[in-house]
C-alpha positions in Angstrom: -15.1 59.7 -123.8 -14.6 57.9 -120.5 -18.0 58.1 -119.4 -19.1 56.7 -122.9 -16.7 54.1 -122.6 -18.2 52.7 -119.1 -21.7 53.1 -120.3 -21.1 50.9 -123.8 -19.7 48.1 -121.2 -22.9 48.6 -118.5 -25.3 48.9 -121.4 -23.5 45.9 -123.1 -22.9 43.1 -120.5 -26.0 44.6 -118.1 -24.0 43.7 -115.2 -21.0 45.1 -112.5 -18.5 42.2 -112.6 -18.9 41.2 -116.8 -18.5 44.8 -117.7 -15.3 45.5 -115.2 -13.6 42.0 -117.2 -14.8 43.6 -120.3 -13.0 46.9 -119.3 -9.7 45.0 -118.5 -9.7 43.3 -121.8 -10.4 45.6 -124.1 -7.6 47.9 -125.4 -9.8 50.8 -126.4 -11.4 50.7 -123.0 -8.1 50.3 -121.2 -6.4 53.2 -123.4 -9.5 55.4 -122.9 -9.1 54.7 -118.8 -5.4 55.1 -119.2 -5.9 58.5 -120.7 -8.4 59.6 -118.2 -5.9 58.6 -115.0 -3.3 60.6 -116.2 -5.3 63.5 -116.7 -6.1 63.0 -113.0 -2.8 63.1 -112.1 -1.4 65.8 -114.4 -4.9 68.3 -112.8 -4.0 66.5 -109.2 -0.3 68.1 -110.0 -0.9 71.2 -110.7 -3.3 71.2 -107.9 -1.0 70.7 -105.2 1.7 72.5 -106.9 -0.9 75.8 -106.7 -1.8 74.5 -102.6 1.6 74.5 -101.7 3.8 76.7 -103.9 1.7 79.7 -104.7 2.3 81.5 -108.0 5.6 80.4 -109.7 7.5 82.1 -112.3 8.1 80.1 -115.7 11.9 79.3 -114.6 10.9 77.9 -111.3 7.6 76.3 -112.8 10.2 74.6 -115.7 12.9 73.7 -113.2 10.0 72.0 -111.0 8.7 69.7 -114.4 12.8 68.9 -114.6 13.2 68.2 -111.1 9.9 65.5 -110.8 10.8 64.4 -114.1 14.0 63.5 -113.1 12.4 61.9 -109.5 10.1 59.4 -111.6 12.9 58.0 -114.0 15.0 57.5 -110.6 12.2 56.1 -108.9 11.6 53.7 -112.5 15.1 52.6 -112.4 15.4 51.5 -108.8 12.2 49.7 -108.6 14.3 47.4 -112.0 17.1 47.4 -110.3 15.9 46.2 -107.1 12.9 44.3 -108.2 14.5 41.0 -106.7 14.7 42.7 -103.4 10.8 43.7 -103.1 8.9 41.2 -101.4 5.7 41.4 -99.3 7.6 41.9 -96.5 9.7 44.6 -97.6 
C-alpha cells in the first residue's frame, strides 16, 4: 500500500519536491505513511527485543509490553509538562 501510495504521487506530480508536498498534504498519503512507520517500529521492537533478550516466556514477554508501555505515557506526559522548559539549548 505504501509503495503504491509513493508511486500515485511520482507518477502524478512527475517530480521529487511536488510529490513530497503532495505526500504531506494528503491525509490518505499521510495515514498510509503513518501506518507503515509504526509497523517499522513495532518489527524494529521485536527485533531488538529477540537481539538482546533471547527467547522470553509469555509472562516476561507481557510484563515487558507493560513496562514500555508504561515508559512512553511517562515519557508523553513530561514532554507536556515541561514543554515550556525545552528550548534549542536544552
Amino acid at each position: 500500500m505504501t509503495s503504491v501510495v509513493i508511486t500515485n504521487a511520482f507518477y502524478a506530480k512527475k517530480q521529487f519536491y511536488p510529490s513530497v508536498v503532495y505526500l504531506t498534504k494528503s491525509s490518505t498519503s499521510l495515514a498510509v505513511l503513518y501506518l507503515q512507520a509504526l509497523v517499522f517500529v513495532v518489527l524494529l521492537g521485536k527485533v531488538l527485543q529477540r537481539i538482546f533478550l533471547g527467547q522470553l516466556r509469555a509472562i516476561e514477554t507481557e510484563h515487558l509490553y507493560d513496562r514500555t508501555w508504561f515508559s512512553v505515557t511517562e515519557t508523553c506526559l513530561a514532554f507536556t509538562v515541561f514543554r515550556d522548559d525545552f528550548s534549542p539549548r536544552f
